[in-house]
N, C-alpha and C positions, 0 to 999 in steps of 0.2 A: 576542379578539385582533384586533378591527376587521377580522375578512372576510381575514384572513393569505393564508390557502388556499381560497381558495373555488374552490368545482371550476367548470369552463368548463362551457357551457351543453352540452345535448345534439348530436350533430351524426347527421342520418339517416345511416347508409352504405349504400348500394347497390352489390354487387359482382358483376364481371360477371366471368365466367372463361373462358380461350380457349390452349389449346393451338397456338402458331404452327406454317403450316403449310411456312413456308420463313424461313430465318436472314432477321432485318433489318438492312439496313446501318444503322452505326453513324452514321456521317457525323459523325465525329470528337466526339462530345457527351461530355461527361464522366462516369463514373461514375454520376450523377444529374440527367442530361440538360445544363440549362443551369446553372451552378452556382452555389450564392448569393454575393453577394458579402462578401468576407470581410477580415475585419480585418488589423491589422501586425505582432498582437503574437504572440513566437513567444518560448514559454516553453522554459525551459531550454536555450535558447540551438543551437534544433532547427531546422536548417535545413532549408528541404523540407516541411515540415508545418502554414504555411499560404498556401500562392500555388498557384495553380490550375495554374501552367503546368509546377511542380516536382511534383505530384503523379501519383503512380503512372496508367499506360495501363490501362482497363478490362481486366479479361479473358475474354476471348472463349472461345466453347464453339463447335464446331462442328457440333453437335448439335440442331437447333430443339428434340427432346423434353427438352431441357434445360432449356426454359424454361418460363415461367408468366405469364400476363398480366393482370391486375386493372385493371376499371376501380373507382376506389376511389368518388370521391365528387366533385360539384359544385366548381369554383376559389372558390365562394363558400364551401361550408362551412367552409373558417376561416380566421380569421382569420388575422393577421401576428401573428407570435411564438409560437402554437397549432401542439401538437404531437397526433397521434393515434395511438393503435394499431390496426393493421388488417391484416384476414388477406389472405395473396397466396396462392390454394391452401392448400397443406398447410403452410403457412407462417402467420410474422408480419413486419412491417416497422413500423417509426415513419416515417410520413409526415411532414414538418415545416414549415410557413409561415414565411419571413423575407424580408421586403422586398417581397412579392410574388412570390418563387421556390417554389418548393416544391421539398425533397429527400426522399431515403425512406435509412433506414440500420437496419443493423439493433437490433433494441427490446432488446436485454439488454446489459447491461454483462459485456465480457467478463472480468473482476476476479471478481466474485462473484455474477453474474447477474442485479443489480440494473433495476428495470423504468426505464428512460430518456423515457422520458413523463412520469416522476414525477422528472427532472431539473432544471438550471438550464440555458435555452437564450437563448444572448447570445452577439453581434456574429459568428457564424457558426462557432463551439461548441457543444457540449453539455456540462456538468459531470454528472456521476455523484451522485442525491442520498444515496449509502450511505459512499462513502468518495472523493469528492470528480476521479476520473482527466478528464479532460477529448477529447473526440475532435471531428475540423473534419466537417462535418455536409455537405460535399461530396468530401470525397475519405474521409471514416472512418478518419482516419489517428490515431493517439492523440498527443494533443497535450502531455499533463500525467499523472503518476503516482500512481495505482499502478495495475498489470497491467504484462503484456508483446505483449498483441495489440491489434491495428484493429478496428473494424467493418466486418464486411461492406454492401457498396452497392450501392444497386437505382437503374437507368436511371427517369426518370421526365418524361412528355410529359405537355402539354394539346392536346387535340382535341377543340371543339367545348364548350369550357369544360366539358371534363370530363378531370381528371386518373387518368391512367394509369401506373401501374408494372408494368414488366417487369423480373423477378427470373429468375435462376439458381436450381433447386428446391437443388442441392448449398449453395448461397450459407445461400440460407434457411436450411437445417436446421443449416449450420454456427454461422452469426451472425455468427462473428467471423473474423479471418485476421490470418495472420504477416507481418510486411512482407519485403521481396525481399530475401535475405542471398547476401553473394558468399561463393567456398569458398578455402579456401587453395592456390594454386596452385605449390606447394613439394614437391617428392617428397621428405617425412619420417621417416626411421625412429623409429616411437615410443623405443626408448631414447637416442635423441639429446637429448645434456644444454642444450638450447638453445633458447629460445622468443623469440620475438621480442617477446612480451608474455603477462609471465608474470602471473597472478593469484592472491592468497592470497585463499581465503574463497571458503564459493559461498551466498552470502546474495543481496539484490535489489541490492544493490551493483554485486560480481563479475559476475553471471551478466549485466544489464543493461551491463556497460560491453565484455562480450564480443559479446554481442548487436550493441550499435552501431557496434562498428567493424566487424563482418563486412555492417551495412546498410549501415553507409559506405562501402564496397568494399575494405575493409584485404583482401589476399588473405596474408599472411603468418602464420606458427603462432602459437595461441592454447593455452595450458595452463592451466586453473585447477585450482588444488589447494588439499584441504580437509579441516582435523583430523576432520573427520565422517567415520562410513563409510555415509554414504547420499549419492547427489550433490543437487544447489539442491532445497530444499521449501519450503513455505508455513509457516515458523516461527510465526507469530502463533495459525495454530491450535491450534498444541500446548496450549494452555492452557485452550482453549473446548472441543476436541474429544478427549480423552485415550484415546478408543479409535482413531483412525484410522492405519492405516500408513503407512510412511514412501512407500510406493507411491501412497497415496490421496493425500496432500499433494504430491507432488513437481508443481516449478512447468515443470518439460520430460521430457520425454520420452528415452532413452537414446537412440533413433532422432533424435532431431531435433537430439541435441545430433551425434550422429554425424555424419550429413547435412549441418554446418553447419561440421563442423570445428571442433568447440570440444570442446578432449580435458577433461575430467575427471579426475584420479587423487584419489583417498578416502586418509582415513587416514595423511593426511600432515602433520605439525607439524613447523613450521620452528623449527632452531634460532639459526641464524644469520644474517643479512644484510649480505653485505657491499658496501656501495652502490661501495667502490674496484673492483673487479673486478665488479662488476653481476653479482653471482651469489647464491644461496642454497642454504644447507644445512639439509636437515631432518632430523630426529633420526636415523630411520633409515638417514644416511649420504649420500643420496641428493641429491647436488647440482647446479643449475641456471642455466647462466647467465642471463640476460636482456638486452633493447634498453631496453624501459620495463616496469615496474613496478608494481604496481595493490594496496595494500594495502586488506584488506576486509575485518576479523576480526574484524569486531562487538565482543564486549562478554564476560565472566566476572561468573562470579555472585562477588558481594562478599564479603570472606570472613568468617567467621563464627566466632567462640571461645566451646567451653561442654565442658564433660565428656564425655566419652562417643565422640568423635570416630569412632569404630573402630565403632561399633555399624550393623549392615546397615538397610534400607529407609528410610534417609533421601536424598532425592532433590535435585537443585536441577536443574528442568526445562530441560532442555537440546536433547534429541532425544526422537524420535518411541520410540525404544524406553525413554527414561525416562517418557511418558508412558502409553504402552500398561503397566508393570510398575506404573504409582500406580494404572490404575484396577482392574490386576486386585486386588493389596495391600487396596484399600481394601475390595474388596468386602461387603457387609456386615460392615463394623470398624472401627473407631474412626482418621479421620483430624484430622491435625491439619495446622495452615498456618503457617509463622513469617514475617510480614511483611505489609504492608496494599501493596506493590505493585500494578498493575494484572495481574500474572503469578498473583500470589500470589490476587488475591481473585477470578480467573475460574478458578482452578484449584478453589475450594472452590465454588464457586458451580457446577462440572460434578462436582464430588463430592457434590452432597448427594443427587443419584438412587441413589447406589451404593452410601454408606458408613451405617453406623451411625448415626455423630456426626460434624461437621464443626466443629472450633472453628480459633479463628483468632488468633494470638498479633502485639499490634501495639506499638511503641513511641510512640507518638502515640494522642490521643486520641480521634483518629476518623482513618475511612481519607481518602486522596486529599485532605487538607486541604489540603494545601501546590499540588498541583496544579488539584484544583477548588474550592477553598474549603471552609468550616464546614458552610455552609447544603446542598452539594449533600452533601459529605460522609456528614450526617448523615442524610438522604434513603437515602441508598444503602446505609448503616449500617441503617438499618430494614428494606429489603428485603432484605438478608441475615438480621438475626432474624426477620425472620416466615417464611423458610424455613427455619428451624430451624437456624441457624448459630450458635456461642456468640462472641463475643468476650470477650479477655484483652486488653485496652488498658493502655499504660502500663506496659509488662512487656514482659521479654526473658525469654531461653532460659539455665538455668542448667547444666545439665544431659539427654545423653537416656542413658534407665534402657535398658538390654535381658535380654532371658534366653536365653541359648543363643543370643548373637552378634546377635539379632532385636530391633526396638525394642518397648519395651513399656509405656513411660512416657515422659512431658516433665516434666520440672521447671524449674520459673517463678523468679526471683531473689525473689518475693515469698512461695516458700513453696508454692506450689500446684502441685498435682499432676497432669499432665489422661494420662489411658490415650489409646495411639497404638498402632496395628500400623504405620503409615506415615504417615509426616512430608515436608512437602515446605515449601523453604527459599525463600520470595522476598523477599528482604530488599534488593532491588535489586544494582546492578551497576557493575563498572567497564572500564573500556578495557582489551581484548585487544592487550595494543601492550608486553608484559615483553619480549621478545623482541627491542625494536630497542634497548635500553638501549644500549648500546656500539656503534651504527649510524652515529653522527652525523648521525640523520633527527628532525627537533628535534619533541621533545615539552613539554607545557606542566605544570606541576606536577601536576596532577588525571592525567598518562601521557595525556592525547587528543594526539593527529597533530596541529600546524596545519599547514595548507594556504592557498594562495592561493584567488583566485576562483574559478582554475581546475582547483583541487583538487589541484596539484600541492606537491609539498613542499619544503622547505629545498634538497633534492638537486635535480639536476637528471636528468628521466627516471623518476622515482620519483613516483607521485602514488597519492591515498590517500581513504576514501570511507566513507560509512555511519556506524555508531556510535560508528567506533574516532575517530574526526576533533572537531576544532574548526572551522570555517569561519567565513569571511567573511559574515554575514545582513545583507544587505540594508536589511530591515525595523526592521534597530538599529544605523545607520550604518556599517554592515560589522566591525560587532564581532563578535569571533571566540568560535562557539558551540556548541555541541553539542546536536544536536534526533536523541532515537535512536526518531525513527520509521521503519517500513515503506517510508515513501511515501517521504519524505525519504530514502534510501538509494539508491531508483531515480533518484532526480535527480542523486546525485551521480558514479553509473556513469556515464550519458548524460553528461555534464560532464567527467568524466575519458578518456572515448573519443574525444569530439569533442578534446580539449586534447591529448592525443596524436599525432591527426590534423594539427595544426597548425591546428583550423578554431576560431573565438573563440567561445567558450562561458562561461556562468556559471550559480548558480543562480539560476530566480526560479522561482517556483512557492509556495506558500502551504502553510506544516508542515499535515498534516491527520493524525490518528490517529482509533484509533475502537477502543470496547470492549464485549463481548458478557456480561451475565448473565443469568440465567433469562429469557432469550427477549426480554431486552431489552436495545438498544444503547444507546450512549453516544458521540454523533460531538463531534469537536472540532478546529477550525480556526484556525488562528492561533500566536504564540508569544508565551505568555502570564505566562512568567518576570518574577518581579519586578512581577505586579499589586498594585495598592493598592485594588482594591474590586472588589464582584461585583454588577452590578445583574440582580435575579431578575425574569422575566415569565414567567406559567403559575402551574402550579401544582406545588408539588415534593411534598406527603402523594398527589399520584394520580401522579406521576413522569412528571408531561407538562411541560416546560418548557425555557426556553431561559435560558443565566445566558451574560452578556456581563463581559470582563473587564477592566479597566480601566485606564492606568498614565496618574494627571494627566487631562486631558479628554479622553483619546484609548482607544477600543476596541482591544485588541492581541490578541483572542482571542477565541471564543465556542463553548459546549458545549451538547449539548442533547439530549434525548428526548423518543420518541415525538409530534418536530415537527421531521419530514425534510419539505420538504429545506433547510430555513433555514439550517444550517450552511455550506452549498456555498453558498446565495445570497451568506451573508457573505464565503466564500474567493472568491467572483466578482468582488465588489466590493472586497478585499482587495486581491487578483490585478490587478486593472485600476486598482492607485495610488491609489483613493481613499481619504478619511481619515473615517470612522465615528466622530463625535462621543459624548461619554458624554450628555449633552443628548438627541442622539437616540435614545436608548433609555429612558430615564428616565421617559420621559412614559408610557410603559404602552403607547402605539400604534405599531409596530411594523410595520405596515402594508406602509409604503412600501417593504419588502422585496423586498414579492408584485409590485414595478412591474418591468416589461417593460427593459430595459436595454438590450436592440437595437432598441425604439422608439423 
């Protein structure tokens, strides 16, 4: 792959460790002493998150055994644009060279705990090379989505050209931190029918667009309400990890939501919207007025018609308690999967530790073709049978058999039989958005919300976000789109809080998804709808490879395994308006990827 990745040369480290013996004055330095200089572009329309003079005041301890002092290494040992990892104490930090400054922040991605050494570091960023979030390398502020924390930041001097970090030992061990949120300054009776901005939905949407108006100093009540009866979790896992609880996933804390003023009620489906009266009714009776409006109701599983309807342990993954019941069901027993979904084919792909048999019922003839092509398709089609997965291609559900209420069969429209103790449905999905039919909050045939740039809707005061939406992208001359990724959800919170606020916001930020099976991901950047070719580099029989996609001469996408962090290089260069020719990838060297972007 012409030297892609070739790792940087060794660098000695020399660490010298010193307990201070009285607080140092700060003498007003930044976070990371002097701080590198940083570029203009401020994604998703985030003000505050990259100019030195808007970022957050160091915070101080008043305690010297709070601290930790590391001499790290020589001003020579690296280069510009070289990142290292290095211990501070009982700690680690990523030290980082750009321009000739050096910053130090901390080394894990607070998302998923990804190593940020093995990131992409450009014009005074870090991009994440597991799933793409982006954070400013002098103030550790997150700059781009997905997660909902910063990086924690270590002070860092040269003396006698030798570079020094002094950390916080709480910082270290933390990594990461919450940015400053104000609290509502409103003496509230919780049953008071009235929010000032009310929320449906507690997916990365909702909970994100609550989050930033309370950093934006919004001091007025926040309610978010959600047909779940678990409050915000890490939905994506539910597919990869089927034993984990709705505790282990959950994306806050009861305390922090507490603490911040952003009330929660569970359990709550709206029946009605009435945008004349800015109020809402949910089934239960239960009704609310509102100031602004924040719809965020993701997505329903597609619906599905076959015999048997009534028959128990058929699941369509939804919540943490539908997944914890598939993998107890499946346990040594016969599961089956309807649909070649990315839901659907990581749910059999965490079932085959568990179950008997894992087959998997698809109406196309290989999975993900439409999304990633034939060639990867069929790549990913073999690593499911050589774990022992069966496929039924080119067949639907005609039927499910049960005995005493339980499933006990699938029948195939072709005839065929396959034994199921538990069946799970991912036959994809549509917009959670039945409920505004008679709103006058305009939807588009397919039932997706459009919305403005600013993700507000036809109404005024009403704006709307995440999977249930069509938007304005950018990247397709603001033709109005639907991209129901993770990442892509958080962008649209940030965008509908700031548009609230009155302050001008839109999206820009680069769609990034990313999919997990037997121990291997699958990252992908870009929005790659409507490709006309796939050009492959790697090798896809050893499932190392990168396939870029294509629409006319122009790259509009690119997916890839086990060759991180190329994806995020792409979304770098994406991200920063450039236009990735089909030419340039054709020729097989690929190279110029691995070049320095803030040199």
């Amino acid at each position: 792959m012409g030297g892609c990745f070739s790792k940087p040369k060794p660098v000695e480290v020399k660490v010298e460790l010193s307990l201070l013996e009285k607080e140092r004055e700060v003498d007003g330095l930044s976070p990371n002493g002097k701080a590198s200089p940083l570029g203009d572009r401020r994604p998703n329309g985030a003000p505050g998150h990259c100019s030195d003079e808007e970022a957050p005041p160091p915070r101080l301890y008043s305690k010297p055994r709070d601290y930790v002092e590391a001499t790290i290494c020589h001003v020579k040992d690296l280069e510009n644009g070289q990142m290292r990892e290095v211990d501070v104490g009982s700690g680690r930090a990523l030290l980082i060279k750009e321009h000739g400054e050096f910053s130090a922040i901390a080394h894990k991605c607070p998302h998923y705990g990804a190593p940020l050494v093995k990131g992409v570091l450009s014009k005074g960023h870090i991009r994440c090379p597991w799933h793409g979030a982006c954070f400013n390398i002098a103030s550790g502020e997150l700059e781009d989505f997905p997660g909902l924390d910063s990086l924690a930041t270590f002070q860092v001097r040269v003396e006698k050209d030798k570079v020094i970090i002094r950390a916080n030992k709480q910082a270290l061990q933390a990594q990461k931190r919450s940015k400053p949120m104000s609290r509502c300054s409103a003496v509230i009776n919780s049953n008071t029918g009235f929010s000032h901005v009310l929320i449906i939905g507690s997916g990365p949407a909702g909970l994100v667009c609550a989050e930033t108006l309370r950093q934006e100093g919004f001091t007025d009540r926040i309610v978010m309400v959600t047909a779940d009866r678990h409050p915000p979790y890490d939905r994506p896992k539910l597919s990869k990890s089927l034993e984990s609880t709705a505790e282990q996933l959950r994306l806050r804390s009861p305390e922090f939501l507490q603490d911040h003023d952003i009330e929660v009620l569970t359990e709550k489906e709206v029946a009605v919207v009435d945008v004349k009266m800015r109020a809402v009714t949910f089934v239960d009776g239960l009704r609310m007025e509102y100031r602004k409006l924040f719809i965020a109701t993701g997505s329903r599983p597609r619906p599905m018609s076959y015999q048997g309807m009534d028959v128990a342990n058929v699941f369509h993954l939804g919540t943490p308690d539908d997944a914890n019941s598939i993998a107890r069901l499946a346990n040594n027993r016969n599961a089956v999967v309807v649909g070649t979904s990315f839901i659907g084919m990581e749910v059999a792909a965490a079932l085959t530790d568990k179950a008997h048999s894992v087959s998997i019922i698809g109406i196309e003839s290989i999975p993900f073709k439409k999304a990633l092509g034939e060639k990867v398709g069929k790549a990913i089609m073999k690593l499911f049978e050589a774990n022992r997965v069966k496929f039924y291609m080119l067949n639907e559900v005609s039927e499910m058999k049960g005995q005493h209420g339980e499933l006990k069969e699938v029948v195939l429209k072709s005839g065929k039989m396959l034994r199921a103790d538990v069946c799970v449905i991912g036959t994809g999905s549509v917009p959670a958005s039945g409920f505004l039919k008679q709103s006058g909050i305009h939807m588009d045939s397919k039932g997706f919300i459009t919305v403005n740039k600013a993700m507000q809707t036809n109404v005024e005061g009403v704006f709307a976000g995440g999977d249930v939406v069509a938007f304005p992208f950018p990247q397709r001359n603001n033709k109005k789109v639907n991209i129901p990724h993770w990442q892509m959800a958080h962008v649209h919170g940030r965008v509908a809080a700031l548009s609230m606020m009155g302050k001008p916001a839109e999206v820009h930020t680069v769609p990034y998804f990313w999919s997990a099976m037997f121990g291997k991901s699958i990252r992908y950047a870009g929005y790659g709808e409507g490709f006309d070719d796939v050009i492959i580099q790697g090798d896809l029989e050893e499932l190392k490879f990168v396939a870029f996609y294509t629409r006319g001469e122009e790259v509009v996408a690119v997916a890839s395994m086990n060759y991180d962090p190329i994806v995020s290089r792409v979304a770098e260069i994406l991200g920063s308006g450039k236009l990735i020719r089909k030419r340039d990838v054709e020729t097989g060297d690929i190279s110029w990827l691995s070049d320095k972007s803030s040199q």
